[in-house]
C-alpha atoms as a printed R data frame, in Angstrom:
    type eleno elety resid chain resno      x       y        z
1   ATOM     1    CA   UNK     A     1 82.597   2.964 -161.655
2   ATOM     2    CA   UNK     A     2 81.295   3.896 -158.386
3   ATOM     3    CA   UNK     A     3 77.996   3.815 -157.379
4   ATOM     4    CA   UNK     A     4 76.781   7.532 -156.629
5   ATOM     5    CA   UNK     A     5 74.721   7.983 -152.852
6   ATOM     6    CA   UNK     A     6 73.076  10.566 -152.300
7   ATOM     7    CA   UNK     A     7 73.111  11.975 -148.584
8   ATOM     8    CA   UNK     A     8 71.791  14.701 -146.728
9   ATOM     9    CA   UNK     A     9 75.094  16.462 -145.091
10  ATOM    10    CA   UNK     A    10 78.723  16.459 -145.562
11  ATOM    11    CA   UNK     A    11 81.615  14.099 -145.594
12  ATOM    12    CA   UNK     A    12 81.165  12.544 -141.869
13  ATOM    13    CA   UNK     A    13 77.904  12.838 -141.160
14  ATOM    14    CA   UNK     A    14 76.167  10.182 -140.069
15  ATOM    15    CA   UNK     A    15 74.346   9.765 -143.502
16  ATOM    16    CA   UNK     A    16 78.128   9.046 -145.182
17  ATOM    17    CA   UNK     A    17 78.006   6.575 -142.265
18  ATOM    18    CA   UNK     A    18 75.222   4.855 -143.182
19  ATOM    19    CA   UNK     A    19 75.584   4.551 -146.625
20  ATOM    20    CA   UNK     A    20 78.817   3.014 -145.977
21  ATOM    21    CA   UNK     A    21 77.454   0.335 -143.512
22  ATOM    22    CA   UNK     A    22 75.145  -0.456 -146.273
23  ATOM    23    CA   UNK     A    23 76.929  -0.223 -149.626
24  ATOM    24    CA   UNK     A    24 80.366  -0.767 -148.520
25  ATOM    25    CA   UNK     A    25 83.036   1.745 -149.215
26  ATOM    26    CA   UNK     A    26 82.964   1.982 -152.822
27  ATOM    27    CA   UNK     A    27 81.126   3.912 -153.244
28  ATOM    28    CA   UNK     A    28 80.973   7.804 -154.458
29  ATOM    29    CA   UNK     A    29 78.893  10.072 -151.822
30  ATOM    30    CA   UNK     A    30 76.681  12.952 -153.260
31  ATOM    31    CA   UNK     A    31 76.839  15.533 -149.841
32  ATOM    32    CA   UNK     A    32 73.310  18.071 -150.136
33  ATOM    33    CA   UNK     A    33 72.478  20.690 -148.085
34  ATOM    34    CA   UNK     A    34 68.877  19.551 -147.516
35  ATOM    35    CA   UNK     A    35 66.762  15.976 -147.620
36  ATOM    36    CA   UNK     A    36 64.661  17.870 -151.038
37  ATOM    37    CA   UNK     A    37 67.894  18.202 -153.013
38  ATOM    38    CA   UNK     A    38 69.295  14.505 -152.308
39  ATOM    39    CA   UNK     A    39 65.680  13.182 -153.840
40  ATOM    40    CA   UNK     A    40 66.297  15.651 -156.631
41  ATOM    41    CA   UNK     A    41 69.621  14.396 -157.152
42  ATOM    42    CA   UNK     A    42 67.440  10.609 -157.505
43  ATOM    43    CA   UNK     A    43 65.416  11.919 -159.782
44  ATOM    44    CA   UNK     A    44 67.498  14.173 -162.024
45  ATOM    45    CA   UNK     A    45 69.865  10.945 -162.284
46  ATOM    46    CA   UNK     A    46 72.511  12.676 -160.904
47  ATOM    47    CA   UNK     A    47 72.494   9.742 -158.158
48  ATOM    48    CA   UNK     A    48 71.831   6.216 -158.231
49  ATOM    49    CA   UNK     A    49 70.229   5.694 -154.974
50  ATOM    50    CA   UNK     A    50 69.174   8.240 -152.137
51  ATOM    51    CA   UNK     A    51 70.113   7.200 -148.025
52  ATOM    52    CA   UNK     A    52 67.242   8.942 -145.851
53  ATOM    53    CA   UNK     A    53 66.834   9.154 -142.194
54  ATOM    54    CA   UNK     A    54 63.092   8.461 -141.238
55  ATOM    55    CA   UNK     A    55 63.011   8.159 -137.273
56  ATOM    56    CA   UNK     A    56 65.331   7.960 -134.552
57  ATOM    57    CA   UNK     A    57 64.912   5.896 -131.260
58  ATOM    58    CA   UNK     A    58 65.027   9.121 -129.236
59  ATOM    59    CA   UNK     A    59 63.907  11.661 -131.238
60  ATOM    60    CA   UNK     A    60 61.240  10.063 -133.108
61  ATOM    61    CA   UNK     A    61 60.038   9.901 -136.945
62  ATOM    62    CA   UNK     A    62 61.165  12.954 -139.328
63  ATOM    63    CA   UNK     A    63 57.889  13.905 -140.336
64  ATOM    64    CA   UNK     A    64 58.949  16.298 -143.309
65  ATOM    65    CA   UNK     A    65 60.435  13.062 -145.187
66  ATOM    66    CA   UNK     A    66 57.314  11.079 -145.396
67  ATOM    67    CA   UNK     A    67 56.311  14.473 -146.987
68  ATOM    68    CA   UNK     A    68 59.158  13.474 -149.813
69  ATOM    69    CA   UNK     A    69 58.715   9.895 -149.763
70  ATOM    70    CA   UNK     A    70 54.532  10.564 -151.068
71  ATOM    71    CA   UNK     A    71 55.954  13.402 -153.071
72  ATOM    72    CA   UNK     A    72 58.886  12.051 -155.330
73  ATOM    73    CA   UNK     A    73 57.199   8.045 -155.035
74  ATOM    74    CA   UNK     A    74 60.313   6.207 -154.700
75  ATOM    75    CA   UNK     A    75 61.126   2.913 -153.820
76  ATOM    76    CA   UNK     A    76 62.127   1.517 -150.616
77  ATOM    77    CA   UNK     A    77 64.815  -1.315 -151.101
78  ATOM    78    CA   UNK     A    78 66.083  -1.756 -148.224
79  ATOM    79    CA   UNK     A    79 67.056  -0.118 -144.422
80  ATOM    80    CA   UNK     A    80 69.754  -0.099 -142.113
81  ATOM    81    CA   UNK     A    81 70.256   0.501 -138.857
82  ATOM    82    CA   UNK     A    82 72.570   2.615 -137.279
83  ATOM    83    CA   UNK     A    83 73.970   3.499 -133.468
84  ATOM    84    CA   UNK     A    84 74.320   7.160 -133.053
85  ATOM    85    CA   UNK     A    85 76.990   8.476 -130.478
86  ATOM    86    CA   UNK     A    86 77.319  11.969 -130.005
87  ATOM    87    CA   UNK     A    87 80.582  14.011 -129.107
88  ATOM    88    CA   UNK     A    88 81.079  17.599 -128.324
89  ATOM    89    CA   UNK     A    89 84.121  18.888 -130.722
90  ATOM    90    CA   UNK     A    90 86.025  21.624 -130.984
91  ATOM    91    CA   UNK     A    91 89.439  23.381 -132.428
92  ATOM    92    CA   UNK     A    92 92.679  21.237 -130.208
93  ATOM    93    CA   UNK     A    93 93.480  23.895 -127.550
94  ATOM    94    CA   UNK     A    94 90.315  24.766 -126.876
95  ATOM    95    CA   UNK     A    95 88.774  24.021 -123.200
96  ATOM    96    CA   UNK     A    96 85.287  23.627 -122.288
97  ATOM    97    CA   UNK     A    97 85.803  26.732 -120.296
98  ATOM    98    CA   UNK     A    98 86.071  28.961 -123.406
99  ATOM    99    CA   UNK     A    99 83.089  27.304 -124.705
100 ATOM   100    CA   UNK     A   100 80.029  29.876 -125.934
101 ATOM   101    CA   UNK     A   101 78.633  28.488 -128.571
102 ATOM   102    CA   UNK     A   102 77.284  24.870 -129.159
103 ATOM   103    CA   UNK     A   103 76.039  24.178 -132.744
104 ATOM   104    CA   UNK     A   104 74.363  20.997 -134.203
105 ATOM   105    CA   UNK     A   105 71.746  19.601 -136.352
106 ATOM   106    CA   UNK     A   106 68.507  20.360 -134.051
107 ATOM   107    CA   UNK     A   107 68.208  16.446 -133.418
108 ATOM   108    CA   UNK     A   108 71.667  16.217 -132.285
109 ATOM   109    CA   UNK     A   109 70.726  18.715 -129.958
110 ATOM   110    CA   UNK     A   110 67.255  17.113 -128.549
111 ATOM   111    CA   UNK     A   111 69.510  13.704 -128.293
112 ATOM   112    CA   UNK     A   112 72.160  15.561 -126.042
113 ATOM   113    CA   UNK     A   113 69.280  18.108 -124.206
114 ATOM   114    CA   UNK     A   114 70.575  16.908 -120.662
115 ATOM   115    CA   UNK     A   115 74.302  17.650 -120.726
116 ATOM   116    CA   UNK     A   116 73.473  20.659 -122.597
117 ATOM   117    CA   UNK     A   117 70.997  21.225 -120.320
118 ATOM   118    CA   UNK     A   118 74.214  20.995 -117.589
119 ATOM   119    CA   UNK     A   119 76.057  24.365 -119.247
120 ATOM   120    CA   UNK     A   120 73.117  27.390 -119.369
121 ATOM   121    CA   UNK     A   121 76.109  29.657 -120.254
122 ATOM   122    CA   UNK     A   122 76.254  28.084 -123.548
123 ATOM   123    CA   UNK     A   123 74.466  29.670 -126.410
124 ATOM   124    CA   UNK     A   124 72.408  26.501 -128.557
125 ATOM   125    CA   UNK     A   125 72.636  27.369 -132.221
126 ATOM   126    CA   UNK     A   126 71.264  24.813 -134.787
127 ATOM   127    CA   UNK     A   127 72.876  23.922 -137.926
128 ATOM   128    CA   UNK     A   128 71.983  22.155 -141.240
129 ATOM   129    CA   UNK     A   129 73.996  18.866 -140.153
130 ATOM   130    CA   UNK     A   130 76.375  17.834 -137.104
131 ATOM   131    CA   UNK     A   131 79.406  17.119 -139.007
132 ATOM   132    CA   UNK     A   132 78.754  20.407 -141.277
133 ATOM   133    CA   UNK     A   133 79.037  22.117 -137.876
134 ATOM   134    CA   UNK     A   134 82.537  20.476 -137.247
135 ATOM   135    CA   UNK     A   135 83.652  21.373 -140.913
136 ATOM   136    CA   UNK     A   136 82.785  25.074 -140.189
137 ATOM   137    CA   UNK     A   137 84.185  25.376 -136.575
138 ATOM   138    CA   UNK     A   138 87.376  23.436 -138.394
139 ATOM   139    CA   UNK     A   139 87.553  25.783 -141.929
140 ATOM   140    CA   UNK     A   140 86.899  29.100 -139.685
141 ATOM   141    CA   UNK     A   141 89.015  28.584 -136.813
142 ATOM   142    CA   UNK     A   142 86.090  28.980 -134.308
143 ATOM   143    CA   UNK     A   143 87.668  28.997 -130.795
144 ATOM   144    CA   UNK     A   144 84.461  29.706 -128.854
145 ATOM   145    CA   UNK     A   145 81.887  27.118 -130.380
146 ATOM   146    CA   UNK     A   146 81.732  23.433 -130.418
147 ATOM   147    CA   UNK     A   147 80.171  20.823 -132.475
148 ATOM   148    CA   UNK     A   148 78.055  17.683 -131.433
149 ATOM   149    CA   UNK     A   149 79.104  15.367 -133.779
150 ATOM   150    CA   UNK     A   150 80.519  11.804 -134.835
151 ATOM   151    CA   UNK     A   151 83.903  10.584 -133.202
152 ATOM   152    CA   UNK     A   152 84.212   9.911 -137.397
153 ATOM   153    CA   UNK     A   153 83.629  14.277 -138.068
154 ATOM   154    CA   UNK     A   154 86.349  14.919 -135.304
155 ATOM   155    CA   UNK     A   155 88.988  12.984 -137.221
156 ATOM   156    CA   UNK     A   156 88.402  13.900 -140.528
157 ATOM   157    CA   UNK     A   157 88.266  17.695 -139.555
158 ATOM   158    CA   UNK     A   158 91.364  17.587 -136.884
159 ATOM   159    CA   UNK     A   159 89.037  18.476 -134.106
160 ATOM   160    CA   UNK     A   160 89.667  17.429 -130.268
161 ATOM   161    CA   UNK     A   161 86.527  15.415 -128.606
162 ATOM   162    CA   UNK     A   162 86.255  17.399 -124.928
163 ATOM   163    CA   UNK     A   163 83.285  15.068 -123.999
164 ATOM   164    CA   UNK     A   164 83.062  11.807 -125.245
165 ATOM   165    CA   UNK     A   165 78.938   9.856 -125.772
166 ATOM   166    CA   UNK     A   166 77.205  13.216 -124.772
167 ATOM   167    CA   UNK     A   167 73.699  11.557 -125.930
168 ATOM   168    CA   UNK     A   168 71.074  11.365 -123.107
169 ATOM   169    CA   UNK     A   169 70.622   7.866 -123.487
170 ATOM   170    CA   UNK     A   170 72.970   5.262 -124.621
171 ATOM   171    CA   UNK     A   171 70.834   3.188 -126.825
172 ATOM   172    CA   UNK     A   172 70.413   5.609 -129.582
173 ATOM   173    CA   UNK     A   173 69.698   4.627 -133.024
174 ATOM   174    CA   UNK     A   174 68.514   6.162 -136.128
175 ATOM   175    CA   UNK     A   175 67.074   4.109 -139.499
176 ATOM   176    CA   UNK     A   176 67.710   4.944 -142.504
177 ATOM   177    CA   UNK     A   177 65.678   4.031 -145.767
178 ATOM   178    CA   UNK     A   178 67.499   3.057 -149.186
179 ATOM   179    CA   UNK     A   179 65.336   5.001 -152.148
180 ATOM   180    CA   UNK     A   180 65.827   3.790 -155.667
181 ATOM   181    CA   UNK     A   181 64.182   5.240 -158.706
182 ATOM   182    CA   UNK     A   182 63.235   1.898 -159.744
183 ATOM   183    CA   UNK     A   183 61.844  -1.479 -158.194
184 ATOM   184    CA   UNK     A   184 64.739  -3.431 -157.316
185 ATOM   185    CA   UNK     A   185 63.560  -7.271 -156.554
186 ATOM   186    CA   UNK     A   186 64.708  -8.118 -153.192
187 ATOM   187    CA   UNK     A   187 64.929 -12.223 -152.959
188 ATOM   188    CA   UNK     A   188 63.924 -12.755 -150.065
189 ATOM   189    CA   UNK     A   189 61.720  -9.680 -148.835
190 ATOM   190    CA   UNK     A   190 59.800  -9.904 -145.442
191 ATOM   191    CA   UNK     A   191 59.251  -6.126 -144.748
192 ATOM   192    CA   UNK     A   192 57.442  -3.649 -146.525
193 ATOM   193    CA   UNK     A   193 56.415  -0.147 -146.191
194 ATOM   194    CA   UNK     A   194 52.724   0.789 -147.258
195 ATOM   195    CA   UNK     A   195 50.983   3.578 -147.876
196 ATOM   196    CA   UNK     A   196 47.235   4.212 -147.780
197 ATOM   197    CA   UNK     A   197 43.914   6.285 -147.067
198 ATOM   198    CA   UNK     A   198 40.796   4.799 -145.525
199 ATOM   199    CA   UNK     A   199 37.442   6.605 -144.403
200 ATOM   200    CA   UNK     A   200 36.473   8.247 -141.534
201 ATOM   201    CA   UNK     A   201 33.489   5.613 -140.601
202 ATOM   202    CA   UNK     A   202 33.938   4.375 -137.018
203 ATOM   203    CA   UNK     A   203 36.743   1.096 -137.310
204 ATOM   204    CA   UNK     A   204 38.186   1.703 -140.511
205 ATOM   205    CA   UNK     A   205 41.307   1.836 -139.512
206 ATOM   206    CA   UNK     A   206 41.499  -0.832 -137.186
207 ATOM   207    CA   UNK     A   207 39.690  -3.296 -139.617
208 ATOM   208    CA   UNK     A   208 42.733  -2.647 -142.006
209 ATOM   209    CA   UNK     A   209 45.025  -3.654 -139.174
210 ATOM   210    CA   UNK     A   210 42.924  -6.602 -138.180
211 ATOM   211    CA   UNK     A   211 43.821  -7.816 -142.144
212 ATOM   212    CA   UNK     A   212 47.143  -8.122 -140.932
213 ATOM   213    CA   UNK     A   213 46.673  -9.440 -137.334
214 ATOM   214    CA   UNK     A   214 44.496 -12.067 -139.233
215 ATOM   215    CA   UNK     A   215 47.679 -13.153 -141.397
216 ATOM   216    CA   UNK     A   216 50.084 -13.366 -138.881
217 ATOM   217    CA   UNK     A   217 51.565 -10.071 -140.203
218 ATOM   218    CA   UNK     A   218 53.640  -7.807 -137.822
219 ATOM   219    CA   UNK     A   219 52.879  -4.395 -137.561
220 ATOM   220    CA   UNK     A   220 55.887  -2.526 -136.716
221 ATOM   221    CA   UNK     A   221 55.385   1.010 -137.191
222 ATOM   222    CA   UNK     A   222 52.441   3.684 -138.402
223 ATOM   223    CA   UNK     A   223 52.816   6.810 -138.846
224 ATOM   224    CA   UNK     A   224 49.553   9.326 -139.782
225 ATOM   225    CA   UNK     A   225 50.341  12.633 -141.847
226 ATOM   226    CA   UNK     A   226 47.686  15.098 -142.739
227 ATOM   227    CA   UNK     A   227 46.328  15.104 -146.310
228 ATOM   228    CA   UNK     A   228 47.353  18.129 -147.606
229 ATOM   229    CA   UNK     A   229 44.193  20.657 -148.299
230 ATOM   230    CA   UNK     A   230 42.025  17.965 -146.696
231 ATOM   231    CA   UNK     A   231 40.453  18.694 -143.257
232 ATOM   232    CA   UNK     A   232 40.352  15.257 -141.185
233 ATOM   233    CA   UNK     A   233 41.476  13.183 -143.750
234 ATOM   234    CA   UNK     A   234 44.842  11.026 -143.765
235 ATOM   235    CA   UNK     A   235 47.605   9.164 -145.076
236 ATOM   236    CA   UNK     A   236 48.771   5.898 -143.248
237 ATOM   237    CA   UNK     A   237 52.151   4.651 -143.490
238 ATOM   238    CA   UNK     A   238 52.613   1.342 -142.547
239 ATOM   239    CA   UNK     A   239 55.531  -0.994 -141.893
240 ATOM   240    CA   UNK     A   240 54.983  -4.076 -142.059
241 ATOM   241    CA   UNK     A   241 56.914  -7.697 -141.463
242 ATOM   242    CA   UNK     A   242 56.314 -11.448 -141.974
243 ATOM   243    CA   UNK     A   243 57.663 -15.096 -141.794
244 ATOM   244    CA   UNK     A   244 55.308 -16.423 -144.842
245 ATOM   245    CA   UNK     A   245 54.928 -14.820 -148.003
246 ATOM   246    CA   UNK     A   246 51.961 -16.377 -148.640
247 ATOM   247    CA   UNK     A   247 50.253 -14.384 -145.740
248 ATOM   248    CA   UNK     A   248 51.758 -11.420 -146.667
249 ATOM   249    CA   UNK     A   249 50.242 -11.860 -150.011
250 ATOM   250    CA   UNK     A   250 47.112 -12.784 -148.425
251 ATOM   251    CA   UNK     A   251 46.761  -9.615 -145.820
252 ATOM   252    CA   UNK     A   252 47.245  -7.216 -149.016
253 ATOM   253    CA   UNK     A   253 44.330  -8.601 -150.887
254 ATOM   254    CA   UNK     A   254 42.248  -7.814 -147.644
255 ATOM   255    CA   UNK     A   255 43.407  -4.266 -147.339
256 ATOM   256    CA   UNK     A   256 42.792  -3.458 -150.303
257 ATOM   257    CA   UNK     A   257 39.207  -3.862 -149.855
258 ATOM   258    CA   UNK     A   258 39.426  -1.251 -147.227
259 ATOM   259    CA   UNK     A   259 41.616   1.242 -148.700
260 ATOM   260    CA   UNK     A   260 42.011   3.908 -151.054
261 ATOM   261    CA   UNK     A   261 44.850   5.482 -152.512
262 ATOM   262    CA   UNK     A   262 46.878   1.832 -151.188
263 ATOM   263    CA   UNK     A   263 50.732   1.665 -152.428
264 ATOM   264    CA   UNK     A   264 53.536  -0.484 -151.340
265 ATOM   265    CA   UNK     A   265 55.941   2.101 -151.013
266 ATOM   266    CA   UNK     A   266 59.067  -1.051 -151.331
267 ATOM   267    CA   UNK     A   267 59.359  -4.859 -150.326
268 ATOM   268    CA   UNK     A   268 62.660  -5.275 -148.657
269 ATOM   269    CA   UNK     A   269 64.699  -7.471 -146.306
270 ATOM   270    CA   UNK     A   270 64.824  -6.677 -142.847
271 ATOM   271    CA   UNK     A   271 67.302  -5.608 -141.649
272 ATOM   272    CA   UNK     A   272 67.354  -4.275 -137.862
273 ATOM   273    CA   UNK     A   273 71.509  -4.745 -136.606
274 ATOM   274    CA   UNK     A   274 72.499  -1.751 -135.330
């Protein structure tokens, strides 16, 4: 039996994309119309693991899914990678001329702001997902509005491509994070995503980091997100990297001397190919 993803988005999107690239192709996609229903999928058991976007190189981090990732407490297991090249779609026959209508997920859009920036006759409508946008302009018949969306989206819903790698800059690349509902033991882990609190005495934070620095752990990412119903206070979410378990090991006995509310979030292997 398949394994059962589940993604945010339809058949096409760049989600179904990534799950492939990470689980191979058989496997049995779960398409949601929003990020909260995939992790409900997770939970409910409907789905056996959960493929999340968390930042893009362009656009930046999606704060709302750290919101789901401290909400539901899943586990990381792993990440991957993936190049994003937008296309503007529409019905065959159509010309950009007839063009009124341009509809995408609104990072799609912000990744693409410069040649849309090109057409101010065009009306920019955001969608729920970029290859949901082909689907509809496809199932509809929509002569006057194109999709930005995967060269993948345009085949699978007969579209044309009018104008191929639309994105604003080339090297554009979103990662994705693997959610289980359970720990799954990664031989071999040398990345991990944290989470944690500290107080707001002058240094605290950068005493946690210096644990790290002292280790000869990499710090790769933070992110801060407000707690909720708490003025001034925050969560950190770290992501962390490292050539010697042993100082891995080592740097989260430190922290943990200078945090509250610590959790390692997942232990996974790194995995940056894009």
């Amino acid at each position: 039996m398949s394994i059962k993803i589940a993604i945010q988005g339809v058949k096409a999107s760049f989600h179904e994309e990534a799950a492939y690239k990470y689980f191979g192709q058989d496997i049995e996609t779960i398409e949601c119309g929003s990020f909260k229903q995939t992790c409900e999928m997770l939970k409910q058991g409907k789905a056996d693991y959960v493929v999340m976007a968390i930042e893009n190189s362009i656009a930046g981090s999606i704060l709302p899914n750290y919101n789901l990732l401290r909400d539901y407490r899943f586990h990381i297991i792993g990440e991957v990678h993936l190049n994003i090249q937008q296309n503007l779609l529409a019905l065959p026959g159509v010309k950009l001329s007839d063009i009124q209508f341009v509809e995408s997920h609104p990072i799609a859009i912000r990744q693409c702001d410069e040649f849309l920036g090109e057409h101010p006759e065009w009306t920019i409508k955001e969608g729920m997902d970029t290859a949901g946008c082909a689907k509809k302009i496809s199932e509809d018949k929509l002569t006057n509005t194109a999709a930005v969306a995967s060269e993948y989206a345009a085949k699978i819903y007969g579209l044309n491509i009018l104008e191929k790698r639309i994105e604003t800059h080339k090297k554009n690349a979103t990662r994705f994070l693997i959610l289980a509902n359970e720990v799954v033991e990664q031989k071999g882990a040398n990345k991990a995503s944290l989470s944690f609190q500290t107080g707001n005495a002058v240094g605290s934070l950068a005493a946690v980091l210096q644990c790290f620095a002292e280790q000869n752990v990499n710090l790769s990412k933070i992110q801060s997100m407000p707690v909720v119903g708490r003025r001034n206070e925050y969560d950190f979410y770290v992501d962390v990297d490292w050539k010697k378990q042993s100082d891995y090991d080592a740097a989260i006995r430190k922290v943990l001397k200078h945090t509250v509310n610590f959790s390692i979030m997942g232990e996974y292997i790194k995995n940056e190919k894009v």
